[in-house]
C-alpha positions in Angstrom: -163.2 -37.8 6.3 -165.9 -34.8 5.4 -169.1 -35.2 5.4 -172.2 -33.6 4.9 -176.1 -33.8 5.9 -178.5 -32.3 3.8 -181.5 -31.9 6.3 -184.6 -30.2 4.3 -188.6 -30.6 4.1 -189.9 -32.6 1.7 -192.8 -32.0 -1.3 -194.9 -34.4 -0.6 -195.6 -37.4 -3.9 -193.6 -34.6 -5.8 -189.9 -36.4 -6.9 -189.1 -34.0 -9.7 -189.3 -30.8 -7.2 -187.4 -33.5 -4.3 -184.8 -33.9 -7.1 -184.8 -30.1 -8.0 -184.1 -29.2 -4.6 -181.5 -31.5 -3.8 -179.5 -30.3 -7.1 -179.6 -26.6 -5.9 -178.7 -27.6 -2.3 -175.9 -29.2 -4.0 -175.4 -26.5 -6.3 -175.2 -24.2 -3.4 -173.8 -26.0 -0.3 -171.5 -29.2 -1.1 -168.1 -28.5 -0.6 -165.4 -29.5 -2.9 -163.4 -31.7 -0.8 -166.6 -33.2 0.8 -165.9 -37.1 0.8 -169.5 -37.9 1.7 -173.3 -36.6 1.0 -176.3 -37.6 3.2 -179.7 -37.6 2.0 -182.9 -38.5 3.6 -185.3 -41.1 4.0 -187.9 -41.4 1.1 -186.6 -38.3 -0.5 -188.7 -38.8 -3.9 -191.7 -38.9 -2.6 -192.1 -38.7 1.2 -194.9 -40.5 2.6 -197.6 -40.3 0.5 -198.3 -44.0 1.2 -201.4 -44.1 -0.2 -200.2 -42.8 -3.6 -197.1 -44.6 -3.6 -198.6 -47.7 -5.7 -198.3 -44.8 -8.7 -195.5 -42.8 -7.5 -193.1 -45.5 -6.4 -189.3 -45.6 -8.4 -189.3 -48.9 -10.6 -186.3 -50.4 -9.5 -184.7 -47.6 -8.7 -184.0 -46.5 -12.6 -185.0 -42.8 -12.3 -183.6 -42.1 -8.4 -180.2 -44.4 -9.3 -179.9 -42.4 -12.8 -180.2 -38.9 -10.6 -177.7 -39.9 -8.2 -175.1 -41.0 -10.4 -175.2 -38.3 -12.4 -174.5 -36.2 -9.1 -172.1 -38.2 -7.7 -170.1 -38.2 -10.8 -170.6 -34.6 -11.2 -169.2 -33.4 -7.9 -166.9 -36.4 -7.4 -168.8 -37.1 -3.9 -169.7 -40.5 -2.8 -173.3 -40.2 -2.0 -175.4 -41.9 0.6 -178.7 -41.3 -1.0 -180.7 -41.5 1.7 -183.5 -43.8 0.9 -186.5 -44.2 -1.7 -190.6 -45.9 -2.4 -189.1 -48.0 -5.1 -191.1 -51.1 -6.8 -189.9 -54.6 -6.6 -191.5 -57.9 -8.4 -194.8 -56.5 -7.5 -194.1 -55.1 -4.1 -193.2 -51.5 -3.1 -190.4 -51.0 -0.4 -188.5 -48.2 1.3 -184.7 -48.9 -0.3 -181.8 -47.2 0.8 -178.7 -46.9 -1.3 -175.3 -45.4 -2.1 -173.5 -44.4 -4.5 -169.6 -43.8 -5.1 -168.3 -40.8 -6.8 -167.4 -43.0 -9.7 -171.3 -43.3 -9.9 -171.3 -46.8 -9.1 -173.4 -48.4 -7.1 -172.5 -49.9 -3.7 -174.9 -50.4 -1.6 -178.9 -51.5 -1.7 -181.1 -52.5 1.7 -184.7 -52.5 2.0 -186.1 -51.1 4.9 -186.9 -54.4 7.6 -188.7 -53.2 10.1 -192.2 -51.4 8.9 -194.1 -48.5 11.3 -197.4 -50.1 12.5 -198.4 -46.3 13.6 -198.4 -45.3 10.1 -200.3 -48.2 8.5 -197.0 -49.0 6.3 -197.7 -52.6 6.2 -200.7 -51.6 4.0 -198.3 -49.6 1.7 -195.1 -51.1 1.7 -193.3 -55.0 2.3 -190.5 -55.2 4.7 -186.9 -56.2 3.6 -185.6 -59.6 4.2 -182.4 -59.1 4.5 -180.2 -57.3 7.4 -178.0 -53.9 6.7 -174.8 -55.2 5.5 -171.0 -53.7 5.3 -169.6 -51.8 2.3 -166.5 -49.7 1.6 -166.3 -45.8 1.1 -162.4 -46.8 0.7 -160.2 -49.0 1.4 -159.7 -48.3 5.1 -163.0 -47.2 6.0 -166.2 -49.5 6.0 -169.7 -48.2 6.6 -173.3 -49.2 6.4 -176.8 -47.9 5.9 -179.8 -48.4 8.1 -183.5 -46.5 7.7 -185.5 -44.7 10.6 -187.9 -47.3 12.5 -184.7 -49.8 12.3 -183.0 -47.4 14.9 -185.0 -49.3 17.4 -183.7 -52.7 16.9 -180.2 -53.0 17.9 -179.3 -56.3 16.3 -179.5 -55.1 12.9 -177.0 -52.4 14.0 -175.0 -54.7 15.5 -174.6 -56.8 12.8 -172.1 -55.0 10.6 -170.4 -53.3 13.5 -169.4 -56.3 14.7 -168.2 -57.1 11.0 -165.8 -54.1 10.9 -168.1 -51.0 10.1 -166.9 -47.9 11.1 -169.6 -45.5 10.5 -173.5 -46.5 10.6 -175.6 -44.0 8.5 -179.2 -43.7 9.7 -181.5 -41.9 7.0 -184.9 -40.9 8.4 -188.4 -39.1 9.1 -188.8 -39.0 12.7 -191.6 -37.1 13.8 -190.6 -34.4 16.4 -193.0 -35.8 19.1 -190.4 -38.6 19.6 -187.5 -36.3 19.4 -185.8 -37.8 22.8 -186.3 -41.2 21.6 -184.3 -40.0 18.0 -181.4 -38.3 20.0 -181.1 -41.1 22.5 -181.3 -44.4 20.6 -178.4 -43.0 17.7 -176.1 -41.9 21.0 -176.7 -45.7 21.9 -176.1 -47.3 18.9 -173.1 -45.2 19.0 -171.8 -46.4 22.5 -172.7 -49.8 22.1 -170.9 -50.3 18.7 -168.1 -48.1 19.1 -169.0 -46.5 16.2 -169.7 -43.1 14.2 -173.3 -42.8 13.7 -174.2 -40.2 11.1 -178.1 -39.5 10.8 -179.9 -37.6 8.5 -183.7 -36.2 8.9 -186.0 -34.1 7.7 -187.6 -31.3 8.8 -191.0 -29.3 8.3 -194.7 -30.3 8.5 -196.0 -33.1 6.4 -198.6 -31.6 3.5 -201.9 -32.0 5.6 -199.8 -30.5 8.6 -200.4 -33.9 11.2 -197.2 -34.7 11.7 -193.5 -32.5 11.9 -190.1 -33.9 11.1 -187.9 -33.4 13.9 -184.9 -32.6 11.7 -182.2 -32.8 14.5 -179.3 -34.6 12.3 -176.9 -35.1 13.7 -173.2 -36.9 14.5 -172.2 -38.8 17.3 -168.3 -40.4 17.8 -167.7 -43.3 19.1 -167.5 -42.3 22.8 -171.1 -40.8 22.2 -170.5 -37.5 22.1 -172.2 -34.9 19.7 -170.0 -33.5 17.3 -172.6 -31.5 16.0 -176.4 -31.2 15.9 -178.7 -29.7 13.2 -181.8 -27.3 14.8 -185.3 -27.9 13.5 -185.2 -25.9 10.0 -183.2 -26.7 6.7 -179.7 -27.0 7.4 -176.5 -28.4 5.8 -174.7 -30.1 8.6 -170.6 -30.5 7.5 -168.4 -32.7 9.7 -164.7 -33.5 9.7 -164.5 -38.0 11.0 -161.4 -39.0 12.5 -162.1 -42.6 12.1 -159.0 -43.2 13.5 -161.3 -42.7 16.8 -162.9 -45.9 16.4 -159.8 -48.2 16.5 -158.9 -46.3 19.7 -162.6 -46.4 21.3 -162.4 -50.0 20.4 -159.4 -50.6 22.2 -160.5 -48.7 25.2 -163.5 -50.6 25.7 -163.2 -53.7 23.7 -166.9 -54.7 23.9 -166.6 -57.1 20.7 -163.1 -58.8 22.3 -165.6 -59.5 25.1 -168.8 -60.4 23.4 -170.2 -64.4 24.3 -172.6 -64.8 21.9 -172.7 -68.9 22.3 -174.8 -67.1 25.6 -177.2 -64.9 24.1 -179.0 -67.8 22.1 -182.9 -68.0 23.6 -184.5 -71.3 24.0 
């Protein structure tokens, strides 16, 4: 399976120029027999939090529509990163994909929100946990959104129901760069899994905080298959998922798994 990461600095509270640039990168970079697209984490309109009330998707009609119309236009299933989209009231960070038939197959709302950012003023937290969903018949796959890196159940959860691939769609800031590169190599181990991550890159528009960009994919034994640097970069990967049944069967952590144990009082 191919699959590429578009890694690239976002305009801040500015979806039309976000949308613009992803066309031409597109336009310019995605390869004809690419099987899968990765786009970042709040892509439309980055973290203008305090705008986002205004600037929010509404029910993802405008970023769904824009995707679709890619997906079916370069026959690409796209994981489409994530998006501030409104919901009954509420804004949230939704990730989603989209099959090359322009369908979509997949919706999560971000769980976990960043108390160092203030996003509980901004945003509401999702109530419900990543779950699994084809890119075909043989391979299964889910999507998970920055801050969730750093709880491991979540991941666990549709690894243990068959994924083989987790997607992680982000903005880490650079000053935890370690943390980024170490907790996706875990997930990886622990899970047995292909993680794929997307990030962004650049300064923020008031210049306090820099995206770490550092995407990057990561097999099943936790190695690197190959690491983006710190500027805009197209990342493009070839998966031999068949690497997962056999990590799986070197090291069957699920076969050994007692979770009747791991219940707390």
């Amino acid at each position: 399976m191919k699959v590429q990461l578009f890694q690239f600095n976002l305009v801040h509270g500015n979806a039309t120029a976000n949308q613009n640039k992803i066309e031409a990168l597109f336009s310019e970079h995605l390869e004809n027999d690419t099987d899968v697209a990765v786009l970042p984490e709040m892509w439309n309109n980055s973290y203008a939090l305090e705008q986002l009330s205004q600037l929010a998707d509404d029910e993802l009609k405008q970023s769904l529509a824009f995707i679709q119309q890619l997906s079916k236009k370069y026959q690409v299933t796209i994981v489409a990163g994530s998006v501030s989209n409104k919901k009954e009231g509420n804004t949230y960070n939704t990730a989603f994909t989209v099959n090359a038939e322009g369908e979509l197959i997949y919706q999560y709302d971000k769980i976990h929100l960043v108390p160092m950012l203030d996003e509980h003023l901004y945003l509401t937290g999702g109530e419900k946990v990543p779950y699994l969903f084809s890119l075909s018949d043989q391979v299964k796959a889910s999507q998970i959104i920055c801050y969730d890196l750093r709880f491991p159940e979540i991941a666990r959860h549709p690894a243990v129901e068959g994924a083989d691939i987790l997607f992680y769609v982000a903005e880490w800031p650079m000053a935890r760069l370690n943390h980024w590169r170490t907790l996706l190599q875990s997930r990886a181990i622990e899970n047995d899994i292909f993680v794929v991550a997307c990030n962004t890159c650049g300064y923020e528009k008031d210049g306090s905080t820099e995206y770490a960009g550092h995407s990057i994919v990561i097999n099943p034994n936790g190695e690197i298959l190959a690491e983006a640097g710190t500027q805009e970069e197209v990342l493009t990967v070839e998966l031999n998922l068949d690497e997962v049944k056999q990590q799986r069967k070197n090291i069957p952590v699920f076969d050994n798994r007692r979770p009747h144990l791991y219940q707390h009082d």
